[in-house]
Structure formats: C-alpha cells, structure tokens
C-alpha positions as MATLAB code, in Angstrom:
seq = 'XXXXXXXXXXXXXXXXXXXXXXXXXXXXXXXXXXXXXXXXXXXXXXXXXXXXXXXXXXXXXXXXXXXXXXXXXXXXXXXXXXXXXXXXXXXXXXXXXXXXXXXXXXXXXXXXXXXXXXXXXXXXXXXXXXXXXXXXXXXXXXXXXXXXXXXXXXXXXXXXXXXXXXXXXXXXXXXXXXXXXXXXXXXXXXXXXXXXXXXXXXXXXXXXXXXXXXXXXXXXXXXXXXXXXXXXXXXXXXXXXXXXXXXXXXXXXXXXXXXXXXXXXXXXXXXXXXXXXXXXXXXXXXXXXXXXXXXXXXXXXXXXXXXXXXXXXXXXXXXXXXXXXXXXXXXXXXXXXXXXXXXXXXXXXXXXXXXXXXXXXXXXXXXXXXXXXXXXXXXXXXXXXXXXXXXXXX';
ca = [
      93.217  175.701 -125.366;
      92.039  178.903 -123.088;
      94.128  179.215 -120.113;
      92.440  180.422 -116.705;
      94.752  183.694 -117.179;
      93.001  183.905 -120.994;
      89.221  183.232 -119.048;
      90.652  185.721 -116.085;
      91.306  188.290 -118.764;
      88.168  187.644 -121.005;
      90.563  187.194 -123.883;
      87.637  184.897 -125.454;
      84.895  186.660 -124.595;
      82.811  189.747 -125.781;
      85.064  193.354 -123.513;
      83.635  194.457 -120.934;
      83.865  198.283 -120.513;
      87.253  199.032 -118.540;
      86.605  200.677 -114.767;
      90.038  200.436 -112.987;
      92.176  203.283 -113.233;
      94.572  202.899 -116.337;
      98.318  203.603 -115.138;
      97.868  201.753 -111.928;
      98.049  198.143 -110.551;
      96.258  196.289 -107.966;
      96.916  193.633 -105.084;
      94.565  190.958 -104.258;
      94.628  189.717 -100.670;
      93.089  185.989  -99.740;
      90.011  187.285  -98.066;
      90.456  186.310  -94.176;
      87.517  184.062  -93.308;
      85.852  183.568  -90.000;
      86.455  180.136  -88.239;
      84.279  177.177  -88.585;
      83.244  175.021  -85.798;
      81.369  172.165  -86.134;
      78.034  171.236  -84.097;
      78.602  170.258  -80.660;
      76.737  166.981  -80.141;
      77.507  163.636  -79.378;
      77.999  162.608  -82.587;
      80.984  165.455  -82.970;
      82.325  164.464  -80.180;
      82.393  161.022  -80.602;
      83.887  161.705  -84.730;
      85.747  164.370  -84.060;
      86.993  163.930  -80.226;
      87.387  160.326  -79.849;
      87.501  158.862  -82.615;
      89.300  161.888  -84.970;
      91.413  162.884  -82.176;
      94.717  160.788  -80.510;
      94.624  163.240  -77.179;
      91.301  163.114  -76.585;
      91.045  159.337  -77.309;
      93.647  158.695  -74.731;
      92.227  161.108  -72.225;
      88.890  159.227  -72.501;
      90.204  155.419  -72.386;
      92.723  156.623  -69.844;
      89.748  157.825  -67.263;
      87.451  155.228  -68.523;
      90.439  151.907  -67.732;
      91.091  153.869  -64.787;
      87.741  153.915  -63.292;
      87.357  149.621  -64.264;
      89.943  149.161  -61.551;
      88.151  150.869  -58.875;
      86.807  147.912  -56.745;
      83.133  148.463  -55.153;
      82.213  147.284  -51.744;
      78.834  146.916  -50.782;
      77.776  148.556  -47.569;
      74.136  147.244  -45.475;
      73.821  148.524  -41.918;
      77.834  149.842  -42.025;
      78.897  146.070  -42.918;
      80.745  145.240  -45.800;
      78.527  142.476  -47.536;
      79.694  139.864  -48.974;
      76.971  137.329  -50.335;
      73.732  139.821  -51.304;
      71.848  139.646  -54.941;
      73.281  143.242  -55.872;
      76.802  141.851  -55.803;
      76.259  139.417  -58.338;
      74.442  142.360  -60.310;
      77.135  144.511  -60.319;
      79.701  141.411  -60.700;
      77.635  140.376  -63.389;
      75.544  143.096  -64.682;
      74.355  141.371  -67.781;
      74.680  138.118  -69.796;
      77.163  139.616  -71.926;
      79.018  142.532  -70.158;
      81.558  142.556  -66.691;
      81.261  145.334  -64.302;
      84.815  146.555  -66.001;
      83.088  146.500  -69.654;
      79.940  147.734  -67.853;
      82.055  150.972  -66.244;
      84.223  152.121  -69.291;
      81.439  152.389  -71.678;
      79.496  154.099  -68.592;
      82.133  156.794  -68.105;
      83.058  157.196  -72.177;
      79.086  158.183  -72.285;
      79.821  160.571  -69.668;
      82.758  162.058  -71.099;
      81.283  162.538  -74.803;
      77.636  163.046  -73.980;
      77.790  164.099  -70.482;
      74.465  161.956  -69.482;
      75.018  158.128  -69.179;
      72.410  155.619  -68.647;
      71.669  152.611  -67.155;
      68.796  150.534  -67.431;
      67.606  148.139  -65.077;
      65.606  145.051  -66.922;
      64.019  141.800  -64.945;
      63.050  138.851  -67.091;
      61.693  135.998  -65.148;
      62.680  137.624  -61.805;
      66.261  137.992  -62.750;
      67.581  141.544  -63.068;
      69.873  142.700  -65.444;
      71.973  145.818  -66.259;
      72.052  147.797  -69.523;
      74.229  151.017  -70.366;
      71.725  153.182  -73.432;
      73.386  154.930  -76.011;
      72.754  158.695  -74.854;
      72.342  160.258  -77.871;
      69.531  157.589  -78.662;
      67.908  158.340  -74.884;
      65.100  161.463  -74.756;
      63.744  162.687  -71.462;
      60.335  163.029  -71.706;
      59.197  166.159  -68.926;
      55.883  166.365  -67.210;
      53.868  169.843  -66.711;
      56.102  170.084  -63.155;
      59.412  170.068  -64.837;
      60.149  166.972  -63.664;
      61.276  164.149  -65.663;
      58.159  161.512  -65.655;
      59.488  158.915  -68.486;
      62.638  158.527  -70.991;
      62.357  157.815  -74.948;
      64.431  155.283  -76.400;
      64.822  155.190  -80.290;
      66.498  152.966  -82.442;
      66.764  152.253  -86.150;
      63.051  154.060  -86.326;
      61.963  152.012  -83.138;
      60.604  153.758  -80.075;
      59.890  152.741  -76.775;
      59.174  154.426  -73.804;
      60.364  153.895  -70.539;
      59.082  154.661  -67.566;
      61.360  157.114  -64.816;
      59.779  155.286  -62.062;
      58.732  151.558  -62.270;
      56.918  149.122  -59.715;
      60.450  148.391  -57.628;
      61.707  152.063  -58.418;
      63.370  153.944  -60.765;
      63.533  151.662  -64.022;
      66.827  153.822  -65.583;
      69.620  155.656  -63.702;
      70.546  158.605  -65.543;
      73.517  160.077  -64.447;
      75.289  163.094  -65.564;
      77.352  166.237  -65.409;
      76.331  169.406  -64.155;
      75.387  171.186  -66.747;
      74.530  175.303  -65.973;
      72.076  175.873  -68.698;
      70.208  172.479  -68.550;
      67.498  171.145  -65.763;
      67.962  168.036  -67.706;
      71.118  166.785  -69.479;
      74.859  167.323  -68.656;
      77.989  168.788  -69.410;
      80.412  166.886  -71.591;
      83.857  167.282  -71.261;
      84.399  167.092  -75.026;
      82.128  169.845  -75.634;
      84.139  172.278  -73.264;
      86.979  170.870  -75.396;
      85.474  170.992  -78.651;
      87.325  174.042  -80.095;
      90.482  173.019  -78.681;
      89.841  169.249  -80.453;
      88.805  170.906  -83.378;
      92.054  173.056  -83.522;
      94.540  170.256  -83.136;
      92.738  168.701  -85.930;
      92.908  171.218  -88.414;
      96.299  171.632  -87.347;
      96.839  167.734  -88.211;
      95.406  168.162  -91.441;
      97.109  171.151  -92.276;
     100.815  169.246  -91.610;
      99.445  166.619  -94.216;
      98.709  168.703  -96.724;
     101.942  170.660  -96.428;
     103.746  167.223  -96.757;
     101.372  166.170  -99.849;
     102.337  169.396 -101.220;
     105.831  170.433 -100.298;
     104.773  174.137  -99.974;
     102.179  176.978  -99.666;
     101.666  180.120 -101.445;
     100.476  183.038  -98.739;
     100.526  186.362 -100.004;
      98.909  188.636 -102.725;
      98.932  188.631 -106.674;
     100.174  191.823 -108.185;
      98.721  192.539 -111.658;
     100.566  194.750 -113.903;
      98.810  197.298 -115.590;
     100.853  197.584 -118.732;
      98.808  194.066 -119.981;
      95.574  195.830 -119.518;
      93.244  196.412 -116.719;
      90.725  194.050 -115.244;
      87.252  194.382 -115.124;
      85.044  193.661 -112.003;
      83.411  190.758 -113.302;
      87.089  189.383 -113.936;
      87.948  190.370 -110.719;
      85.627  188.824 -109.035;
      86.489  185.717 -111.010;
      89.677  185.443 -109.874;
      89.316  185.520 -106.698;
      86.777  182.631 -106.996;
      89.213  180.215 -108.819;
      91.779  181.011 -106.274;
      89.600  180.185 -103.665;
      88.610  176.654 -105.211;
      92.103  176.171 -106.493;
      94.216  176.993 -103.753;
      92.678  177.688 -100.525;
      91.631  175.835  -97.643;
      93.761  172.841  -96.168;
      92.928  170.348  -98.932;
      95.148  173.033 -101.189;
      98.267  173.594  -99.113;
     100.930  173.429 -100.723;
      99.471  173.325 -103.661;
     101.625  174.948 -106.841;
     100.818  178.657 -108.351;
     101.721  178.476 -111.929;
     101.254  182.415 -112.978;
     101.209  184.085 -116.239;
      99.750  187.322 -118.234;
     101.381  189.991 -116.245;
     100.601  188.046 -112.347;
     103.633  188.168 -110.236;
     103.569  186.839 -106.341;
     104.311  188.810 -103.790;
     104.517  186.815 -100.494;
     103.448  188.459  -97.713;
     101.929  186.425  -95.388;
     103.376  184.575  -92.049;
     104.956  180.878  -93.361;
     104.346  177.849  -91.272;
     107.695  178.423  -89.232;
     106.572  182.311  -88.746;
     103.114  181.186  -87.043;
     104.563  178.324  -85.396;
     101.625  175.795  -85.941;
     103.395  173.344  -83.876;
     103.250  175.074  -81.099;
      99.644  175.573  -81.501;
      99.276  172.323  -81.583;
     100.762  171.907  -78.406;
      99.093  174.523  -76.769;
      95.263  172.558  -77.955;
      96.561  169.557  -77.029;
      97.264  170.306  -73.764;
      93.790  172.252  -73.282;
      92.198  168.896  -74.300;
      93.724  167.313  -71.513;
      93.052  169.975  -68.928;
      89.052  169.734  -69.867;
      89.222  166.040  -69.531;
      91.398  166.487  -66.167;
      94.161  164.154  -67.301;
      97.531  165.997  -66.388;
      99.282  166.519  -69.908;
     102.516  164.603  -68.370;
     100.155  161.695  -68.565;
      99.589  162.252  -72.342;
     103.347  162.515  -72.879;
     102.642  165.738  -74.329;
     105.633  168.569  -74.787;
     106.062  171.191  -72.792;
     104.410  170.470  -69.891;
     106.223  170.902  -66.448;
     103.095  171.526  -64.299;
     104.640  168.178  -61.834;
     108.387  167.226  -60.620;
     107.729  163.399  -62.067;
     105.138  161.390  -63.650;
     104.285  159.644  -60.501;
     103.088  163.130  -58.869;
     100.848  163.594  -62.214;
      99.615  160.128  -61.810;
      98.096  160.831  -57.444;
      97.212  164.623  -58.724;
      95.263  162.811  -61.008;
      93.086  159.840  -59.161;
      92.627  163.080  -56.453;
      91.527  165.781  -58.815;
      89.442  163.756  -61.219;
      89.262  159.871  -60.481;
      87.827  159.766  -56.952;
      85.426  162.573  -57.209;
      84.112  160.827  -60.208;
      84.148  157.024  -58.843;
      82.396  158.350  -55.465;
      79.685  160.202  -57.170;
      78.739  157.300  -59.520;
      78.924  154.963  -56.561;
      76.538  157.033  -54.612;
      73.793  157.388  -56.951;
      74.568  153.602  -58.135;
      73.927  152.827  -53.838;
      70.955  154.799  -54.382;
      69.670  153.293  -56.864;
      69.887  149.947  -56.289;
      68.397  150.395  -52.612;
      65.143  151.404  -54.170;
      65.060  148.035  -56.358;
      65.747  146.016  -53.536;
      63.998  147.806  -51.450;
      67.037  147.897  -48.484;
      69.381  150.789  -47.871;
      72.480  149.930  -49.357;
      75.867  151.947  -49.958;
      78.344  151.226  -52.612;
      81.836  152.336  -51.800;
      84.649  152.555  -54.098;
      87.994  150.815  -52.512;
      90.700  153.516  -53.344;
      93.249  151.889  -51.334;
      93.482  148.885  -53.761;
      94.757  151.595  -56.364;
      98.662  152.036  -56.326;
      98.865  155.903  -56.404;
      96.433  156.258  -53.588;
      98.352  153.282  -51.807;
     101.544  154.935  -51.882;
     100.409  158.643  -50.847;
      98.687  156.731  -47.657;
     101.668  154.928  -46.740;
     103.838  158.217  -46.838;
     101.046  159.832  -44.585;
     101.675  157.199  -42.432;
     105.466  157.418  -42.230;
     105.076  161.528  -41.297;
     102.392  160.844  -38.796;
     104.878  157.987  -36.828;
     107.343  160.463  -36.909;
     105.387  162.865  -34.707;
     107.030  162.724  -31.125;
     104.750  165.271  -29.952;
     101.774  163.259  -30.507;
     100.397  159.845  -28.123;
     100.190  156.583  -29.742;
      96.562  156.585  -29.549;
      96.415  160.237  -30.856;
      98.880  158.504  -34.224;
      96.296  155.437  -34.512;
      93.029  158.220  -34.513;
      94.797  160.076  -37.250;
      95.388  157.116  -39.383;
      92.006  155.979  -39.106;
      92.931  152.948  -37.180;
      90.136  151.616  -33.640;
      92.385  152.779  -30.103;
      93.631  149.409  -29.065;
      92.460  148.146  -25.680;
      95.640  146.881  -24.327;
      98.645  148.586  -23.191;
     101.467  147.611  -25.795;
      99.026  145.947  -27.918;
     100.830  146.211  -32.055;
      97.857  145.225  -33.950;
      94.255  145.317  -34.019;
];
C-alpha cells in the first residue's frame, strides 16, 4: 500500500530532476486565504440570519411580537372611530390571518428583505389583506422612474399587478431607506450580514473542535537528510493538506506524519485568538443592527444599561415606536385612498408597559414642580385645562 508520504515523495513514480537546494530544509505555511461572504439577498438572510442564526432569530421575533401588541386606533375628522369598514379590515385582514399574524410576518419581511408588501384584494365587494413574499415581488419602472406596476412570480407563475388600481393603490410597499436604491430598502440583516456570518463560522468552528478534540496550526518542517522535494511534490502537498485538514469541516482533525515531516506549531490556538470573545463581539453587532439592546438578548458582556427594564423603554423609544408610527402612517394613507375618506391610524403606545411606566414617572416629576400652576402641570401632561376651580378630573 503507497502512503501519501510515499505519493508526496514520488517513491512510486518515474524522479523528477531535484531543484531545492541539497543541505537545506524547508517550512510550509497554510496559505492565509481571504474571507468568504456569502450573497446578500433575502434568501441569505433568511438561511443564514434567521433561520442559521439564534441572535438574529431572536432579534427578529423579538421586534416582530413586539410590534403585534401595538394596538391601532383609527382616526376620521380627529375622532377615534369605532364602527368603520377599515376596522374590521385591519381586525380581520383576511380569511385566514389576525392583524397580530398579519404584523409579524409584515415586519420579519422588513427586517430580512427590507421591502414588505401588502396587497389589497376585493372579491365580491369584500376587501381583503395579503402580505407578498418580497423576494417573489418585482417593481416594474416606467420611462419617469416611477414605479407604474409590481411583478409577482410564483412556482413559474407571473402576474402583474397594477401600482395604482380603480380605488387606489392596489399594493402598499413599504420599506427601509435604502441610499443606493430609488426602489427597494435596506435590510437590517444585510447591514448585519458579516457580523451573522462571523458568529456562524465561529459556531461551526466550536463543533468541529469538539468532533475533533484538537487542531494542528503551524508549519511542516521537512528534513533534508531523506531527500529533497521536487516542485511538483511540493505543490502536492500542499493540496492534500488543504483537502485533508483545512477549513472548519477539518478542525481538529489528526496529523499522522512520517518520512522525515516533523510539526512545528506556530500558529495562535483557540485560547490565544480567543474565538469566544469574537463571538461575543458579532453577536452583539447583530443586535445593534437590528436595534435590540444586547441586555435583551442575554448576551455577555454587555453593560450599555443599569437594568433590563432601562434596555427594555431604550428599546420601544429607539426602535419600536419609530417603526410602529411609520407603518401606521403609510397604512392611514393607504387605506384613505381605498375608501376614499381621510383616515389616520395611530398606534396606542400607552397600552405598552414600558411606555406606561416611563409616562407615569413623568407624571410624578411634573406634580412635584411647586414652581409651576396646576393648569401649567395639566398642559404639560397633555391633559384639557379644567373649567372649574378645584375640579380633580376631566
């Protein structure tokens, strides 16, 4: 049987004519390689992000739960509404989906894709709601630049909708600003994509260290006293050793050497380039693109906020509201041009606990202001003067 030292040293094979030096020995380094990133698209970020990644999964359902609580009021003529077709739409967007169902798939779509859409659909004068898959959505873009119509493809099936239909816009599109597109948005994963992709490998790296115990980094020294190696055997060794044992499918992976190879480690170990720490360190850059505080990811090392209930209001002010109150507005927009009224869809933040509780306090410093009138305390808590002297409530 030819071992790979025998096919290294062409033991079984016509010589080749010597060119290395003849009292001398050389030291092959693992060739460092450039890093490989894969495609950023929604289905990366979806396979890799989401589904591939625990952080990023939890940033997205955290944002995407969060934003199903968020009660909407509907708004005609500054009154709240209470009995109008729309509400049932949006209570009841479809024959198969809630609002909540509706919103989280909505705001996942925004988060991997950074476009989301909605598409409005009457069938015997009943109108109903459905969110399209974004990466399955094409906007279609007249000689102005403007978006005229939207191409919807599935399973080899196209159909094309029209941007504006005969009670308005047909399909909401909403996205993320995006600075080098008139047309699609930003997705959070994408600006996360290298950090995602880095907490991976660094996931698949710890499994292959504990599949193989250990992991040989450093250089083979080949004596010359056993006779010098040719180029083309050169070349060959470094090929086997790059099938054999590099690459994170390999760590750990045991070096049996023979025919004058000895191992000469030289390379930083695990401990030396502290992977975990890495780790850390993407982790918490996922959550930062996302806008979820890492405290609320329970991830190490974070000490950005004094207690988990300051991470929780930082968050619903930072990222929840300015998201809920710029889908509601385009969502009020929308829907007034299919029902041809001006309506106004406004998220109830006070019905959320964290936002609740910050109020409250507000409250309490305000009351405590001696310097300031009753009337002047009611204006700055939003509260109608009263009309009576003495008068506690509204």
């Amino acid at each position: 049987m030819v071992s790979w030292i025998d096919r290294w040293r062409g033991r079984h094979r016509t010589p080749v004519p010597e060119t290395k030096a003849a009292n001398s020995s050389f030291v092959t380094l693992m060739r460092q390689q450039s890093a490989q990133w894969s495609g950023k698209n929604f289905a990366a970020h979806a396979k890799l992000g989401m589904m591939g990644n625990p952080v990023a999964y939890r940033a997205v359902r955290l944002i995407a739960e969060s934003a199903s609580r968020v009660p909407l009021h509907l708004m005609q003529d500054g009154k709240k509404q209470s009995n109008h077709p729309a509400l049932a739409l949006l209570s009841r967007p479809n024959n198969e989906t809630s609002w909540p169902d509706l919103t989280e798939e909505l705001i996942t779509y925004m988060l991997l894709a950074g476009s989301a859409y909605i598409e409005m659909v009457r069938v015997d004068e009943l109108a109903q709601m459905f969110v399209l898959r974004p990466d399955r959505v094409t906007p279609c873009v007249g000689k102005d630049g403007w978006v005229n119509a939207y191409i919807y493809q599935v399973d080899g099936h196209k159909r094309k909708i029209k941007a504006e239909g005969a009670q308005g816009h047909t399909l909401l599109h909403l996205k993320n600003l995006h600075p080098l597109s008139d047309h699609t948005g930003l997705a959070p994963a994408a600006a996360a994509m290298q950090a995602i992709e880095t907490h991976n490998s660094a996931c698949d790296w710890h499994k292959a260290l504990l599949d193989n115990a250990a992991r040989p980094s450093g250089a083979l020294v080949y004596n010359a006293q056993h006779g010098n190696l040719s180029d083309e055997q050169f070349a060959r060794l470094k090929t086997e050793l790059a099938d054999g044992f590099q690459g994170a499918a390999n760590a750990g992976r045991p070096m049996v050497l023979e025919g004058g190879l000895d191992w000469k480690s030289i390379g930083y170990s695990p401990r030396d380039m502290d992977f975990l720490a890495a780790k850390d360190s993407a982790a918490r850059d996922i959550a930062t693109a996302f806008g979820v505080p890492p405290m609320m990811l329970c991830l190490p090392g974070d000490n950005t906020y004094a207690n988990y209930r300051e991470a929780n209001r930082a968050f619903w002010r930072q990222t929840m509201i300015p998201l809920m109150t710029r889908i509601s507005a385009a969502l009020g927009q929308w829907l007034s041009e299919h029902f041809d009224q001006e309506l106004h869809i406004k998220p109830d933040f006070e019905a959320i606990e964290a936002i609740a509780m910050e109020r409250l306090s507000g409250w309490a410093q305000i009351d405590g202001l001696n310097a300031l009138t009753r009337a002047e305390k009611r204006e700055l808590m939003g509260f109608r003067p009263h009309h009576h002297e003495g008068e506690d409530h509204e």
